[in-house]
C-alpha positions in Angstrom: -29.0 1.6 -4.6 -31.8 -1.0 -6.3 -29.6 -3.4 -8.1 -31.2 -6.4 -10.4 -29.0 -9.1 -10.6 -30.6 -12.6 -11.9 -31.2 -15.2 -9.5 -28.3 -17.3 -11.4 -25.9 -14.3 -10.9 -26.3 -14.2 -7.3 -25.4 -18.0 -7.0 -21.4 -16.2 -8.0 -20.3 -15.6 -4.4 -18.5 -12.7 -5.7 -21.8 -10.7 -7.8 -23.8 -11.7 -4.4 -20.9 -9.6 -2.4 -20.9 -7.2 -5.4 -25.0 -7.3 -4.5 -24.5 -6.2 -1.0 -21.9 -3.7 -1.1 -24.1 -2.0 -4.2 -27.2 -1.9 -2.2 -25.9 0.0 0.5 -24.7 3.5 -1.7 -27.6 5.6 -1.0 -25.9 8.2 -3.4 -25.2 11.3 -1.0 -22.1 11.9 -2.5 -19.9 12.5 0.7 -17.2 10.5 -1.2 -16.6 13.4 -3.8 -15.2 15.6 -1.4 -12.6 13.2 -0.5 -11.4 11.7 -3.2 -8.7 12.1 -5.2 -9.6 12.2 -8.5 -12.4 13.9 -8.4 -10.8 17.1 -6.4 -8.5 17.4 -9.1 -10.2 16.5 -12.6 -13.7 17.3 -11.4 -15.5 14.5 -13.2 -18.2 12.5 -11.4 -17.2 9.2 -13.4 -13.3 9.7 -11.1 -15.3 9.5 -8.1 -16.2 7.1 -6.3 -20.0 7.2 -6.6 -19.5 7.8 -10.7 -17.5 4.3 -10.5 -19.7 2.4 -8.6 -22.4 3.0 -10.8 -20.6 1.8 -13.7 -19.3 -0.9 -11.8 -23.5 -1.7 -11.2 -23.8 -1.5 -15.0 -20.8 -3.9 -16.1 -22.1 -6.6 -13.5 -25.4 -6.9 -13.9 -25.2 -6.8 -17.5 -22.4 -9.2 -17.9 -20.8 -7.7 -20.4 -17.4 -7.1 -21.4 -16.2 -3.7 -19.6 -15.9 -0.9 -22.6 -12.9 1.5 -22.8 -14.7 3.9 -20.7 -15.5 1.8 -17.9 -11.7 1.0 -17.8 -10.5 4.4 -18.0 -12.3 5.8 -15.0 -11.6 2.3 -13.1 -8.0 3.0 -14.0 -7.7 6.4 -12.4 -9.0 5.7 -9.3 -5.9 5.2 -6.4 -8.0 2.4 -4.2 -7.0 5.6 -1.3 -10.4 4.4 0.5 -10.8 7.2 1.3 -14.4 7.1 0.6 -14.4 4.4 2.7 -13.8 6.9 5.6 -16.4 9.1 4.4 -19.3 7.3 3.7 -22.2 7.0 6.0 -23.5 4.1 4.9 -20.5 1.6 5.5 -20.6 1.1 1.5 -17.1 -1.4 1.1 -15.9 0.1 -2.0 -12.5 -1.4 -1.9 -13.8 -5.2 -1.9 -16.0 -3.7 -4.9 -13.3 -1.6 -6.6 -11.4 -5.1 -6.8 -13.7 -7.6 -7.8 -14.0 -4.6 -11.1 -10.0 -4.4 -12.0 -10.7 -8.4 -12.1 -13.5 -8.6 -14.1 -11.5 -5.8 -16.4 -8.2 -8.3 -16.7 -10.0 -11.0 -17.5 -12.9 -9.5 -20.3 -11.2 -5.8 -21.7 -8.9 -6.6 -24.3 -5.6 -3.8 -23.5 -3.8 -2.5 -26.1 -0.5 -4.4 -26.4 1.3 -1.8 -25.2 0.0 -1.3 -22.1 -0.7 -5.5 -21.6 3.4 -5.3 -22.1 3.9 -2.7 -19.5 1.2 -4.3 -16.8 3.2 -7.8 -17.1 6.4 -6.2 -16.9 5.6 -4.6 -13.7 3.8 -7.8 -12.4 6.9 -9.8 -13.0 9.9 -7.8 -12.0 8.1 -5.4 -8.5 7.1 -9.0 -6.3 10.5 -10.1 -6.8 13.6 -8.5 -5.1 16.4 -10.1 -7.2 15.0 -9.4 -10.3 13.7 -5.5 -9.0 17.0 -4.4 -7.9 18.6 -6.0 -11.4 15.7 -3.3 -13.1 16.9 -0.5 -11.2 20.7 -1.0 -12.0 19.5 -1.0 -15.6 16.8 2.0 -15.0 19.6 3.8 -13.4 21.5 3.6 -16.4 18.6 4.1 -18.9 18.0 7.7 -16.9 20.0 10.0 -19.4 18.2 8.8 -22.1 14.4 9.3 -20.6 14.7 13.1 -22.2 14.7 11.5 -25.6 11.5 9.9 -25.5 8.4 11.2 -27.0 5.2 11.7 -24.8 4.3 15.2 -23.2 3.4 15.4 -19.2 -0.1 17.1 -18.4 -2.1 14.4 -20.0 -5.1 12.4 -18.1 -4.1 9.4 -20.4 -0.7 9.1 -21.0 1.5 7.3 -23.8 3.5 4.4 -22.9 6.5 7.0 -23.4 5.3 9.1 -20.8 5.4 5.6 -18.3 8.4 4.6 -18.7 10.0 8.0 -18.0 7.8 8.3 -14.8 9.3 5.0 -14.3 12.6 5.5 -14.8 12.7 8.7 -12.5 11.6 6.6 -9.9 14.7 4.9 -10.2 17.0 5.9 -6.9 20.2 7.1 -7.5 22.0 4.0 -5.9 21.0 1.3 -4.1 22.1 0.7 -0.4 23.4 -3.6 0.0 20.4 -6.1 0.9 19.6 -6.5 4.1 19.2 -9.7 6.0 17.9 -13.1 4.4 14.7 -14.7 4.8 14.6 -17.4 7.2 17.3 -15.6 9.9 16.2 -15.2 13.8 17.0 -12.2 15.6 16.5 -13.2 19.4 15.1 -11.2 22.2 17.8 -9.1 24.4 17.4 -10.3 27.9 14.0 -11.6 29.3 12.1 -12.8 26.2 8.7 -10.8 25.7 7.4 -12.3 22.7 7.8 -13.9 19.2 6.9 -12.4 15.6 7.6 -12.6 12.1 8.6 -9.5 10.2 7.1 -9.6 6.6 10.1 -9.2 4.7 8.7 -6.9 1.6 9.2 -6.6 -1.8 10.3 -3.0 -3.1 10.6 -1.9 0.1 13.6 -5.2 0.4 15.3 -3.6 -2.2 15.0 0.5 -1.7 14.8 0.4 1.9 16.0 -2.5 3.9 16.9 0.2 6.6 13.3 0.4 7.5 13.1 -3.4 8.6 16.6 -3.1 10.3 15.6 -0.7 12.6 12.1 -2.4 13.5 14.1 -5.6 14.2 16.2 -3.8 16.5 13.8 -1.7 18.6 11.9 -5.1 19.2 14.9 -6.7 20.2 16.0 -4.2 22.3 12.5 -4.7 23.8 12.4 -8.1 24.3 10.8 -9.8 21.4 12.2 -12.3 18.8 12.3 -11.3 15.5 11.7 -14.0 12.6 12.4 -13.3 8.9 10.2 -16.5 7.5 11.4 -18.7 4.8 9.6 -19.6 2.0 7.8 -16.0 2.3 6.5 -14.2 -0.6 5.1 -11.3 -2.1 2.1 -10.5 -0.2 -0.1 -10.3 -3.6 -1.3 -6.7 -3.5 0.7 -5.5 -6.5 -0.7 -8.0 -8.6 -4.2 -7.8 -7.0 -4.5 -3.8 -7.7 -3.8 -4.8 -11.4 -6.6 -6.9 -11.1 -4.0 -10.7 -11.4 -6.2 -12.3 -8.7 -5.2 -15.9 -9.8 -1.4 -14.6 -8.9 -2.4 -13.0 -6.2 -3.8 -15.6 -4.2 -1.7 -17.9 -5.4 1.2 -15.9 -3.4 -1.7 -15.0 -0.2 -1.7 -19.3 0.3 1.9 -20.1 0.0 2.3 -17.1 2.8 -0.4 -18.6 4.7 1.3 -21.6 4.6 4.8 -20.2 5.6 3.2 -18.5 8.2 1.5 -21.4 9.9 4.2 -23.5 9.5 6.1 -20.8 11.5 3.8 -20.5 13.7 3.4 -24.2 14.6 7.0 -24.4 15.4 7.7 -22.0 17.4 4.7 -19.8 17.8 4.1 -16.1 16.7 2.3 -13.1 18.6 2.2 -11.5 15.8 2.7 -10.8 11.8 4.3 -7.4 11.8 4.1 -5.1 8.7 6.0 -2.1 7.9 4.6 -1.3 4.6 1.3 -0.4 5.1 -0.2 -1.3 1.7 1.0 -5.1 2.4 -0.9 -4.8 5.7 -4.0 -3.9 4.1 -4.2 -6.6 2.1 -2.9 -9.4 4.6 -5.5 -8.5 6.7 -7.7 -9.2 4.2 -6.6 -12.7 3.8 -9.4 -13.6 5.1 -11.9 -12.2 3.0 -10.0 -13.0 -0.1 -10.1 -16.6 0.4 -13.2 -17.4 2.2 -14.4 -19.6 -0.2 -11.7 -22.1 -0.2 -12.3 -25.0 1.6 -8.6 -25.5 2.8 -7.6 -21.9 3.4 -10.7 -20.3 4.3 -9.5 -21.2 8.3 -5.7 -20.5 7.9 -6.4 -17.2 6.4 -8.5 -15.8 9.1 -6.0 -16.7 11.6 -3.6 -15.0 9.6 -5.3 -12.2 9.5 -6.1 -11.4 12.6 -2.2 -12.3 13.8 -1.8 -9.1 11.1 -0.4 -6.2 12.7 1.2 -2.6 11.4 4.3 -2.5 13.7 3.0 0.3 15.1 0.0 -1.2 16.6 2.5 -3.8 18.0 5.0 -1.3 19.3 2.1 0.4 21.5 1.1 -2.8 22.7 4.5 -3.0 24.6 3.5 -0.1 25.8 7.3 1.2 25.9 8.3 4.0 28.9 8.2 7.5 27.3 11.5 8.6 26.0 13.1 11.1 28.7 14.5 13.4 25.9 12.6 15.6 23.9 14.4 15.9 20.3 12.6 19.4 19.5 12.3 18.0 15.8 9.5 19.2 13.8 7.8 16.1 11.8 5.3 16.1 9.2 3.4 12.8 9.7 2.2 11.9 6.5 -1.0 9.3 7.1 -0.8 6.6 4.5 -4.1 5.9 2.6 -3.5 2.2 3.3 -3.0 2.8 7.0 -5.8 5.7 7.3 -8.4 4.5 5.4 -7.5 1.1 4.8 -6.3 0.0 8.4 -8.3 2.6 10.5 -4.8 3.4 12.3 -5.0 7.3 12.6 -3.7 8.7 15.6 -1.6 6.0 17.7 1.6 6.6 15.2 1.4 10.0 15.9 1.3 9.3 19.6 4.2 7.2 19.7 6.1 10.1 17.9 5.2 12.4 20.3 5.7 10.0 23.4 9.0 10.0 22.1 10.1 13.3 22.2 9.1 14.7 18.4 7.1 17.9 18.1 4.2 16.1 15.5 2.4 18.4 12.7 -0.9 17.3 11.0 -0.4 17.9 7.2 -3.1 19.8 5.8 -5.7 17.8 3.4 -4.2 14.9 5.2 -6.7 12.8 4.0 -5.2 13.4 0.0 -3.2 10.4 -1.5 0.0 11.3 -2.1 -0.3 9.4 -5.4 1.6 7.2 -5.5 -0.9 4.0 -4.8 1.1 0.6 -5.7 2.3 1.3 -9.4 -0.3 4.0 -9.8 2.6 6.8 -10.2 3.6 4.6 -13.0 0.4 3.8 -15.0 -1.0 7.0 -14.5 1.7 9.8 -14.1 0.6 13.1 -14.7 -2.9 12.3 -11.9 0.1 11.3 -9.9 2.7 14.1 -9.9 -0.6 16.4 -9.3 -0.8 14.8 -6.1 2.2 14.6 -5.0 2.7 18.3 -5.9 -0.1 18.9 -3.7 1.1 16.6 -1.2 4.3 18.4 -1.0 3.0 22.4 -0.9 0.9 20.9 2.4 4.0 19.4 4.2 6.0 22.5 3.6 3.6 24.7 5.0 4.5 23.1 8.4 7.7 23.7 8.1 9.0 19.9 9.3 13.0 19.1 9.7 11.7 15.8 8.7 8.5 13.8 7.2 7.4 10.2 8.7 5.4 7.9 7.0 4.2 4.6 7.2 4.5 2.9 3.7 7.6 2.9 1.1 5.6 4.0 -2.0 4.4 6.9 -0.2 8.1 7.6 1.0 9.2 7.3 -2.5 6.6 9.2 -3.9 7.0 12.7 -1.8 10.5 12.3 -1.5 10.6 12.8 -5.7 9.3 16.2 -4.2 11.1 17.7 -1.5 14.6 17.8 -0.1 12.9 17.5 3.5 14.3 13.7 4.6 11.3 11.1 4.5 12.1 8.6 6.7 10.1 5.3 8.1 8.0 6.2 11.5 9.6 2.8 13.0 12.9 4.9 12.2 12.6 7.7 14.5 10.9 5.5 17.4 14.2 3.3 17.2 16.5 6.5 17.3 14.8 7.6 20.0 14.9 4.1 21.9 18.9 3.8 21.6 18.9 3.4 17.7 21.4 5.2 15.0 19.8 8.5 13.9 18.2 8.1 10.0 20.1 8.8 7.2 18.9 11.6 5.3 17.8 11.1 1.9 
């Protein structure tokens, strides 16, 4: 793609990045099959090519974004799954993000939706305040009928958000689970050291997912370390396009992190949200033009692991039992497309003794994408839906997956139990079965 920035525009680090990415789309179009958006609404704006061009257009003219711009911008999931498809290595998630900030700082929101965006920014990165939301959501539920705002639209009413998320809301909310800055040590003959990134949402809905990561790895030898001082890892705010907050919380990690690491060394960064990990190991992108934290951030980045890369690395004997139990592995955009980790959690399942199905269209987001499911609802309960017929069509006892949105999301679909991958590879190593949902 011929781009024509002005020589003082390419002296921004970011518009000479923006330059780069832009000049390698050669247009082909590869990306429509695959994403999302344009599958369902058909529109060439919601795909990815469609977007990159207006992305071209809003930077090189250096103009504030219009309403359009920031309507098909807004729909798109940042699956990267176009990313996967394209040919031409064109890094649409580095460009994707660079527009949502450009958009949050020049496009002027209605009030509503500014409310809405702030709300979510506040209350998701912070545990305490999140699980105080969902007593309140919880009891705000029986009223969600009352609210105007029909489903089925492509740009819907601030009504229609907050019932999307108050059904989100869980029915009850299991007790927190362990606080930051505890040590877990090794059983017998130590085998390494990590820290365990602690989560936001995932704290709050799910702490049974990090419970039963700490204790396969302890049962195999490795110290687990719940770091102090730890924070949100910034993609929630980053998505909405808050990069000032997001790397705001990406140095004080860094910091915790190193600190951590300096006393009494880490092998590894483990991650069992996939959408954190996507970002973390971006740290070193993010901030490669700071002078203190360029450094720091690359190290931390490449100490970044989803625990299942670091499970297979142990390379654990094969489970002598075969459970027989039919699982749907759901492939999380963020771990797919974003990580380029494909097969090896399947493998593990299946080293373990669990028949493993491919879901069709596997490479679909499930819609749920960060707050996505909440900003744009109706795109989202379309993909889900779709996400849902193409599990049950192989029939699983259960469905694994890799990230807590996406276990969230599909669960609001199915009474098939979604459970955490690192779940089932602890029951299978000695661990309590999952509870079903």
């Amino acid at each position: 793609m011929r781009t024509e920035f002005t020589p003082a525009q390419l002296s921004d680090p970011d518009i000479a990045e923006a330059d780069k990415i832009l000049r390698k789309c050669v247009h082909c179009g590869f990306c429509t099959a695959t994403c999302p958006t344009y599958v369902l609404l058909g529109d060439e704006l919601d795909s990815p090519r469609g977007r990159i061009y207006l992305i071209k257009q809003m930077l090189e003219h250096d103009e504030p974004p219009t309403a359009e711009v920031v309507k098909h911008i807004d729909r798109c999931l940042s699956c990267l799954a176009c990313m996967t498809t394209c040919p031409s290595g064109v890094n649409y998630m580095h460009l994707v993000d660079q527009a949502r900030v450009r958009i949050e700082k020049d496009y002027a929101r209605p009030v509503s939706e500014r409310l809405l965006r702030a709300v979510l920014a506040f209350v998701l990165p912070r545990p305490k305040v999140f699980r105080a939301s969902l007593i309140l959501a919880r009891l705000a539920r029986p009223f969600a009928a009352l609210l105007p705002g029909a489903k089925g639209s492509v740009t819907p009413t601030l009504p229609r958000r907050i019932k999307a998320m108050l059904a989100l809301a869980p029915a009850s909310l299991p007790a927190p689970g362990a606080a930051a800055g505890r040590v877990f040590p090794a059983t017998g003959k130590r085998r390494g050291r990590v820290a365990l990134l602690q989560g936001c949402a995932q704290q709050v809905l799910a702490p049974r997912i990090n419970e039963a990561a700490i204790r396969l790895l302890t049962r195999h030898g490795v110290e687990v370390v719940l770091v102090a001082d730890e924070q949100c890892c910034g993609a929630l705010a980053y998505h909405m396009g808050d990069d000032r907050d997001a790397l705001a919380r990406a140095r004080a990690n860094i910091k915790a992190w190193t600190r951590e690491a300096e006393r009494g060394g880490l092998d590894a960064i483990l991650i069992t949200t996939s959408g954190c990990g996507t970002v973390i190991k971006d740290y070193g992108y993010l901030l490669r033009e700071d002078r203190d934290f360029a450094g720091p951030a690359a190290r931390v980045s490449s100490l970044a692991k989803d625990i299942t890369e670091y499970i297979a690395s142990l390379d654990l004997p094969a489970s002598g039992s075969r459970s027989e139990l039919v699982i749907a592995y759901h492939s999380a955009c963020s771990l797919q497309h974003g990580q380029k980790i494909t097969q090896l959690p399947k493998d593990l399942l299946f080293k373990n003794g669990f028949v493993v199905k491919d879901i069709p269209e596997s490479h679909l987001c499930c819609g749920s994408a960060g707050t996505y499911n909440i900003l744009q609802p109706d795109i989202a309960d379309r993909l889900r839906d779709r996400k849902v017929a193409n599990i049950a069509s192989v029939k699983p006892d259960m469905i694994a997956a890799g990230n807590i949105g996406c276990m969230i999301q599909i669960a609001g679909g199915t009474s098939v139990p979604v459970v955490h991958t690192i779940e089932l590879l602890d029951w299978a190593t000695g661990g309590p079965r999952p509870g079903l949902n």
